[in-house]
C-alpha positions in Angstrom: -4.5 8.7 -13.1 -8.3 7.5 -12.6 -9.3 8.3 -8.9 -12.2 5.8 -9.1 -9.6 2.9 -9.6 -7.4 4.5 -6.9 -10.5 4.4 -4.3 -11.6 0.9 -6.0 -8.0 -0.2 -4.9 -7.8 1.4 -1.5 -10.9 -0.1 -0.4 -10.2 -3.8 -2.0 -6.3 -3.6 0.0 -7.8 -2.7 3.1 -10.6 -5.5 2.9 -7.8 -7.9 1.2 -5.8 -7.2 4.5 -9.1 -7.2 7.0 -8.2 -3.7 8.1 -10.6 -1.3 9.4 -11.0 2.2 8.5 -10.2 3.2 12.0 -7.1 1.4 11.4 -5.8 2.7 8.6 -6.6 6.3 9.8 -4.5 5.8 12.8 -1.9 4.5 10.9 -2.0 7.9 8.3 -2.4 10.0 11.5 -5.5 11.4 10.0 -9.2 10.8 10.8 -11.1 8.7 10.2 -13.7 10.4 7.9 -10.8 12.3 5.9 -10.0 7.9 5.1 -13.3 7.7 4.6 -13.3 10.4 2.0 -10.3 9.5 0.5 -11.7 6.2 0.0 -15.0 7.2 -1.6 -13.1 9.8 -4.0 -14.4 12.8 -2.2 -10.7 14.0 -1.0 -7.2 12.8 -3.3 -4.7 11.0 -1.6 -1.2 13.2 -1.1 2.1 11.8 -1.5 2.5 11.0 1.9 -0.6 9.1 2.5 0.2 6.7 -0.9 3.9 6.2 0.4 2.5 4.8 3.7 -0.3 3.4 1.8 2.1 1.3 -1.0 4.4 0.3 2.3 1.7 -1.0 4.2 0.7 -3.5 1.0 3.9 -3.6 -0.2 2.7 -2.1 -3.8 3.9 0.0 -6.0 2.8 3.3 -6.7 1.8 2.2 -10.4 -0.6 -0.6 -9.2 -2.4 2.1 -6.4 -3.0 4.3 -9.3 -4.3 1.9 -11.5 -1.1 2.4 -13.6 -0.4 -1.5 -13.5 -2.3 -4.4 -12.4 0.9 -5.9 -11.0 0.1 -7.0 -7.4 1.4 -9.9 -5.8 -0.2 -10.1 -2.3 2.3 -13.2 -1.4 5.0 -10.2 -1.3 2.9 -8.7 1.6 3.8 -9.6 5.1 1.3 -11.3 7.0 -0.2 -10.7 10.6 -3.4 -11.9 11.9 -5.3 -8.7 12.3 -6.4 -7.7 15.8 -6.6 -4.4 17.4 -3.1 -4.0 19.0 -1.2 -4.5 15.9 1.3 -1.9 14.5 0.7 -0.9 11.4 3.6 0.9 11.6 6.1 -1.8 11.9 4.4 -3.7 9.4 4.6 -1.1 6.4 8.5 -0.8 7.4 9.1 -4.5 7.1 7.4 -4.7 3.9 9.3 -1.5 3.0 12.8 -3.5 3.5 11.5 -6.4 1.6 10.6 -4.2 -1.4 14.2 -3.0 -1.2 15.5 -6.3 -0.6 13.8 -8.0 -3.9 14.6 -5.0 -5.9 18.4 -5.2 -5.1 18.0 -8.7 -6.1 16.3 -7.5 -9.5 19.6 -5.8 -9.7 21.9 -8.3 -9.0 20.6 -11.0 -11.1 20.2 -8.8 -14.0 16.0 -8.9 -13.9 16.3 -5.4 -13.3 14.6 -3.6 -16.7 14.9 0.0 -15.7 11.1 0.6 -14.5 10.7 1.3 -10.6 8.5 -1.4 -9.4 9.2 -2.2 -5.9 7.4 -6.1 -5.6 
């Protein structure tokens, strides 16, 4: 794993999305600087912090990590960003549609035995 792609990544999602860092501290429940230091590569993320993270874009683990460059932000769902929003609720649609299109992988027979949840 090469932490610079995994903060090159972080920062390019949360523009992509027109996040804030404020944002998507509140949303990790850490602060703001600690985001800020993941971001720049001074502090790894944890386990935790990338399953949020991969809900919230509806990525996989692989493509965070700069395992894969398999992204399809059409897979994401959508909200025009504004201060109220709930992150929250947005990472656990996303995480249902992951689950849906994977159990349609499955059913149709796409399904080639590698986890990747878009």
């Amino acid at each position: 794993m090469d932490n610079n792609i995994t903060c090159i990544r972080l920062k390019k999602l949360r523009k992509l999305h027109n996040f804030t860092q404020k944002q998507l501290a509140d949303y990790l429940e850490i602060d703001q600087s600690n985001f800020s230091k993941i971001e720049n590569g001074k502090r790894t993320l944890n386990l935790t912090l990338a399953n949020k993270i991969c809900n919230l874009y509806a990525c996989s683990h692989e493509y965070l990590l700069g395992i894969s460059d398999d992204y399809d932000v059409d897979n994401v769902i959508v909200v025009e960003n504004n201060s109220n929003m709930d992150l929250n609720a947005i990472a656990k649609v996303n995480e249902v549609m992951m689950h849906l299109n994977l159990l349609n992988d499955l059913d149709s027979g796409v399904y080639d035995g590698q986890i990747d949840t878009n």
